[in-house]
C-alpha positions as CSV (number, residue, x, y, z in Angstrom):
1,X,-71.7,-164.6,-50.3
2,X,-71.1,-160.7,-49.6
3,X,-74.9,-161.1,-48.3
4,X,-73.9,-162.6,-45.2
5,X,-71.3,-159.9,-44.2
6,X,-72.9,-157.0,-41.6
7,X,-71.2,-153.8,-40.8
8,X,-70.3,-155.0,-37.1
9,X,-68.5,-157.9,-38.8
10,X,-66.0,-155.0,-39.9
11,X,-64.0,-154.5,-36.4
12,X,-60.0,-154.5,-37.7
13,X,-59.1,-150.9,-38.8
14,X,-56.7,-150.9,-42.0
15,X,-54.9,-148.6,-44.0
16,X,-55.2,-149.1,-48.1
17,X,-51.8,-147.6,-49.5
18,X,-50.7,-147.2,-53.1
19,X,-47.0,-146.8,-54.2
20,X,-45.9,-143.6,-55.8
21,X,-42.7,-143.6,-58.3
22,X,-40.3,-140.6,-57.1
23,X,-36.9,-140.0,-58.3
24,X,-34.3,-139.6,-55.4
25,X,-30.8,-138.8,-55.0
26,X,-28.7,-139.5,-57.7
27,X,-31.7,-139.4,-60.4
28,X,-32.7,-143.3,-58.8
29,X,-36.4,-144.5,-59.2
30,X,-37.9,-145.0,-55.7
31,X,-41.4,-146.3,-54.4
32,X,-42.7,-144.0,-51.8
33,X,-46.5,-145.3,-50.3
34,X,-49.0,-143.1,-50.1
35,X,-51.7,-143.7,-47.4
36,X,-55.4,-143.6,-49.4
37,X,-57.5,-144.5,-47.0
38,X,-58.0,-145.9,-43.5
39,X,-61.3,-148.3,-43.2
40,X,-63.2,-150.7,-41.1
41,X,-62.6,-154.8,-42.2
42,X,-63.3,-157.9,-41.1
43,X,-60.2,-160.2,-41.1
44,X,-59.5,-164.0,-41.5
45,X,-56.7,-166.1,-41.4
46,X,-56.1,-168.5,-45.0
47,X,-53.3,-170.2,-43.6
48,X,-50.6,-170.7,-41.7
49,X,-48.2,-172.3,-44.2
50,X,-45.1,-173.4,-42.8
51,X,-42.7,-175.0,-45.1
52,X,-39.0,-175.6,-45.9
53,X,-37.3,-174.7,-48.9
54,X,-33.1,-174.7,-49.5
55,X,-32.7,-176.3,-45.8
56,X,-34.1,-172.8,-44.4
57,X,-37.6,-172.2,-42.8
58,X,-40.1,-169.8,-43.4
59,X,-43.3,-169.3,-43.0
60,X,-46.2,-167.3,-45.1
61,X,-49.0,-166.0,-43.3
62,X,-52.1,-165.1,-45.6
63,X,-55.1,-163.3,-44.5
64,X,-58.2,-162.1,-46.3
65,X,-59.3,-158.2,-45.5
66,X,-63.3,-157.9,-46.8
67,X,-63.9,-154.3,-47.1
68,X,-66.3,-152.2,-48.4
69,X,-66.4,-151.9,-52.2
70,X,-63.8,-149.6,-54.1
71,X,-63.9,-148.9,-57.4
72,X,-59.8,-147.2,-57.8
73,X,-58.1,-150.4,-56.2
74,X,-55.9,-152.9,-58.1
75,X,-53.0,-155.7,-56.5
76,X,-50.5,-152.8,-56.6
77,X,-52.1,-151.5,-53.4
78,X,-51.3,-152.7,-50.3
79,X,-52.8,-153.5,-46.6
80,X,-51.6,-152.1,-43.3
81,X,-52.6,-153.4,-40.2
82,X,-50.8,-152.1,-37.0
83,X,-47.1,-152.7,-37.6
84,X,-47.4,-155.6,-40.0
85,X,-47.9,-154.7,-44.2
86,X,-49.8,-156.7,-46.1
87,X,-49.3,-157.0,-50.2
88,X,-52.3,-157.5,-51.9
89,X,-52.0,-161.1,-54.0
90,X,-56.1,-161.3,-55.4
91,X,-59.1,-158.7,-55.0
92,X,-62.5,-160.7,-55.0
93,X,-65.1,-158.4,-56.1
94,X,-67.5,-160.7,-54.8
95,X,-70.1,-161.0,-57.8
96,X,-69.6,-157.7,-58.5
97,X,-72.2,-156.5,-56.1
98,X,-70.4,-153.4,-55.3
99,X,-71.3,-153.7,-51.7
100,X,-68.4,-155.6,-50.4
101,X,-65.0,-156.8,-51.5
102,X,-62.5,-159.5,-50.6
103,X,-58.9,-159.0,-50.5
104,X,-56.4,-162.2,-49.9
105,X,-53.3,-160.5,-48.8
106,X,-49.8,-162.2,-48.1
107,X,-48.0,-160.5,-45.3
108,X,-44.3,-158.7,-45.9
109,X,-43.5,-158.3,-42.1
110,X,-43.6,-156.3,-39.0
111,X,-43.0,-152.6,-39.9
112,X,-43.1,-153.1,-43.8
113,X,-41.3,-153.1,-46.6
């Protein structure tokens, strides 16, 4: 399992974000994200889903991000990579080794949101 991964398996460079609650303009609650950390992961593709729903098409692109072990993360976080954001769906602590950890992320888009 989290045996098999090496650290030049870990070639993608990511950035782990958490959301921050701040109240803007007009006393609104807004999510601001905060970069945490930027680290080296290995990257795979899930799927490709493709499917149509309501006579419109979409598709959903999920990738898994194995990382180094992290004790503060939860699904709240999420994953940038280049342009594209990532939202964290499941964390897979992998046996609870706390060597390596698995996160299956569903992407938001180019640029984020």
């Amino acid at each position: 399992m989290a045996r098999n991964i090496k650290a030049g398996d870990l070639r993608q460079v990511i950035t782990l974000q958490r959301p921050v609650s701040t109240i803007g303009a007009h006393n609104r609650r807004a999510v601001e994200w905060t970069d945490v950390a930027t680290v080296p992961a290995a990257m795979a593709d899930v799927s490709g889903r493709e499917f149509w729903e309501a006579q419109a098409y979409h598709a959903e692109d999920i990738v898994t991000f194995t990382i180094r072990w992290r004790a503060d993360m939860d699904t709240t976080w999420r994953v940038r990579r280049g342009e594209v954001t990532y939202n964290i769906v499941e964390i897979n602590h992998l046996g609870y080794m706390r060597d390596y950890m698995r996160l299956r992320c569903r992407a938001v888009g180019a640029g984020g949101s």
